[in-house]
N, C-alpha and C positions, 0 to 999 in steps of 0.2 A: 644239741646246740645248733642254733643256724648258722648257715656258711656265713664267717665273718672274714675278712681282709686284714691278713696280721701288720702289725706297725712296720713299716718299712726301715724302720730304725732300732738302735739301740739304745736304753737309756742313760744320759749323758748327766742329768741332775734332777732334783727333787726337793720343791718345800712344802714346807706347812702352812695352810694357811691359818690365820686366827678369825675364827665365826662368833668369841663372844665366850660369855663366864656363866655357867647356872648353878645353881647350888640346891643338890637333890636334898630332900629331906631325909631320908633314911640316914643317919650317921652324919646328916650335914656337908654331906661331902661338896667341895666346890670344885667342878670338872670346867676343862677347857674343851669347847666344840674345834671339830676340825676338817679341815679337809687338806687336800693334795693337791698339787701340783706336779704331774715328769713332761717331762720331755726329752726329744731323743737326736741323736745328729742326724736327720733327718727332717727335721722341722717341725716334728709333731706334736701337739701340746695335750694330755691328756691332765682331764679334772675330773677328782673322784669327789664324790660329794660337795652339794650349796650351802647347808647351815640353815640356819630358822629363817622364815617366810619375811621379807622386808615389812611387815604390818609391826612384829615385833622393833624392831629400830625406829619405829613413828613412835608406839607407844604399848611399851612394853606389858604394864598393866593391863590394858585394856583387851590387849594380844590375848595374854594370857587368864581373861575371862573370860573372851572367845572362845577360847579352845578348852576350857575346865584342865588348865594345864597346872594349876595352883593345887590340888591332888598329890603330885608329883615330885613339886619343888619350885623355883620358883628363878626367873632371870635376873641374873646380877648386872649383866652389863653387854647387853649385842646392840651394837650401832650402827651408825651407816657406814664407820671406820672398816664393820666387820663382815659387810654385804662380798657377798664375791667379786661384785666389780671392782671396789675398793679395793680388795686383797689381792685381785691378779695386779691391779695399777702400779702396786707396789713393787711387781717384776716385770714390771715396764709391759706389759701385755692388757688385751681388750678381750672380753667375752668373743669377738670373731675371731680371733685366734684360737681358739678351743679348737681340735680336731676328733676329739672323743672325748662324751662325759660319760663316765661309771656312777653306778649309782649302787653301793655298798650294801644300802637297807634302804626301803623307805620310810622309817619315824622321822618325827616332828623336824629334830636337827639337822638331819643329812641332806633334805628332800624339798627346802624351801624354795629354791628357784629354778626346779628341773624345767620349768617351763623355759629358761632365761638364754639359752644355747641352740636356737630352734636349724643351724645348720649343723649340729655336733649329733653324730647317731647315741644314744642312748645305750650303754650296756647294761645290761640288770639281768638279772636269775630269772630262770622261766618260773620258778615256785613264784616269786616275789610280784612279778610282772602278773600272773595268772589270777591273783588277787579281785576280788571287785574294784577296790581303789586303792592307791598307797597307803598304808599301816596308819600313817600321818600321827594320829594320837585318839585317846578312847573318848574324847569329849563330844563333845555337842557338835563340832565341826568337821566337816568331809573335805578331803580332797578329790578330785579326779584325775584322773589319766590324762596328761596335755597330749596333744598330736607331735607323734614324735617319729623317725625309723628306730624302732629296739631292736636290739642285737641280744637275743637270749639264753645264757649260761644253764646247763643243766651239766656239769661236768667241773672239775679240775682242766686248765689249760694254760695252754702258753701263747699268750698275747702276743709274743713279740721274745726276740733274743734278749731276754734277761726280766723279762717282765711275766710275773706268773699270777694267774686269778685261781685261787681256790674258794671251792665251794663249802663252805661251814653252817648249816643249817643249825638254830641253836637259840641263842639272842634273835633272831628275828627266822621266819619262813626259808628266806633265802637270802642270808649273812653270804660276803664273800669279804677275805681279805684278799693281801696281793703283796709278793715278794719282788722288790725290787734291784737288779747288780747296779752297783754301780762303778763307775771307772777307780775312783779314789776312797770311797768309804765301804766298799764291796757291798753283801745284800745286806738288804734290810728289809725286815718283816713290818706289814702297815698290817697289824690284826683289823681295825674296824673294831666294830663292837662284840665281836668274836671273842674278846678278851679287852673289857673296857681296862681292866686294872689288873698289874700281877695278882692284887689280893685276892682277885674273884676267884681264881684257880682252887683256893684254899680253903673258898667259901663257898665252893660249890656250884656256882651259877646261879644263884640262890633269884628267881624274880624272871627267869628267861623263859623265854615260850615254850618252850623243848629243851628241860632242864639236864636228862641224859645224852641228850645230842650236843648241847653246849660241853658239858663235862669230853664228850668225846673230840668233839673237833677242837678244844679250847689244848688238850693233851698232845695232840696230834701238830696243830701247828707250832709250840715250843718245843716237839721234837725236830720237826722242822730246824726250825731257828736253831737248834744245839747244834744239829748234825752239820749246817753250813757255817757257823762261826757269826749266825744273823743278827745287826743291832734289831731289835724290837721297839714301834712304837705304836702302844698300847693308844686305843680309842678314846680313854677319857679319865686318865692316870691322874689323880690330884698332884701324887711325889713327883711326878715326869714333866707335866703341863709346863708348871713356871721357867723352867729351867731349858726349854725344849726351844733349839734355835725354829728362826720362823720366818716366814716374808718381812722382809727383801732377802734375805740370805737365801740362801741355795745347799744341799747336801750336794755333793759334786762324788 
């Protein structure tokens, strides 16, 4: 991994943000997109994934022509409510307040506005980053690589006093989730798509790039979670979604 600058802080709180509703075709499942928010007494604001490309909240249809994304499944509902900017607003923060964005995976959902944070260094997985372009989606449409400084994970590490990135190769080239302490809720496990849904565990990984790597890293991180007493929250949990507090709130 290259020499990165760990967080000078600790983390103090943690939300969710909400990027919108899709509903896969497989089983119909209707998943909530998401991304993160921590930050630490220190002042640091760290955002882990963007959510689908703002083309989508012009017009969703059309978006998803573009991208032969209707294959897949298809968007219920990402708006301009659901844009990052929008969603930091709501905890009273501006995209320059960003101080490090993570980037989990690069598909469709997580990777829409990596370009949108151009003073925030870029975390991501050397596997992911090494890529020709971000994963984005199998359609007719490419993304490239915005000009960014990456900071490139090839390892399990510790961010920062209480903030850990692990590397789970699996669901995507170079999947990372990231356990979080916190002061009042203690840790909590952000799998990412590492484990979109408890079910998957069950169901094998059944659809992932590297389906014995998911089964491995997918076992491996709810040992995790058992062995610390860690809330989990799963990448894109239909049972979980609805129910799952979210910006303006805060996990504290």
């Amino acid at each position: 991994m290259e020499n990165i600058t760990r967080l000078k802080g600790k983390p103090i709180r943690l939300a969710v943000l909400d990027y919108g509703l899709f509903q896969v075709h497989a089983n119909d499942r209707i998943i909530g997109i998401c991304g993160f928010v921590i930050q630490t007494d220190a002042g640091e604001t760290v955002l882990i994934d963007t959510g689908f490309p703002e083309k989508y909240a012009h017009d969703a249809q059309a978006a998803t022509q573009e991208d032969d994304l209707g294959s897949f499944g298809r968007v219920l509902s990402v708006t301009h409510d659901n844009m990052p900017a929008a969603q930091l607003a709501k905890l009273g923060l501006t995209p320059a307040d960003v101080t490090l964005m993570i980037q989990s995976h690069t598909h469709i959902d997580h990777v829409g506005h990596m370009d949108a944070f151009p003073n925030a260094p870029i975390l991501i997985s050397e596997a992911e980053r090494a890529l020709p372009r971000p994963l984005y989606w199998s359609g007719k449409q490419a993304m490239e690589w915005p000009e960014a400084h990456y900071v490139l994970v090839g390892a399990d590490f510790e961010l920062g006093a209480g903030f850990e990135v692990f590397l789970c190769p699996g669901h995507a080239p170079g999947q990372l989730a990231f356990m979080i302490d916190l002061p009042d809720t203690g840790p909590v496990l952000l799998t990412s798509d590492a484990i979109s849904r408890a079910s998957e565990i069950d169901e094998g990984f059944a659809g992932s790039w590297d389906v014995p790597l998911a089964i491995h890293h997918g076992a491996r991180l709810m040992q995790i979670a058992d062995a610390r007493g860690a809330q989990v929250i799963f990448g894109h949990s239909p049972e979980q979604w609805p129910n799952l507090r979210k910006a303006p709130d805060w996990f504290t």
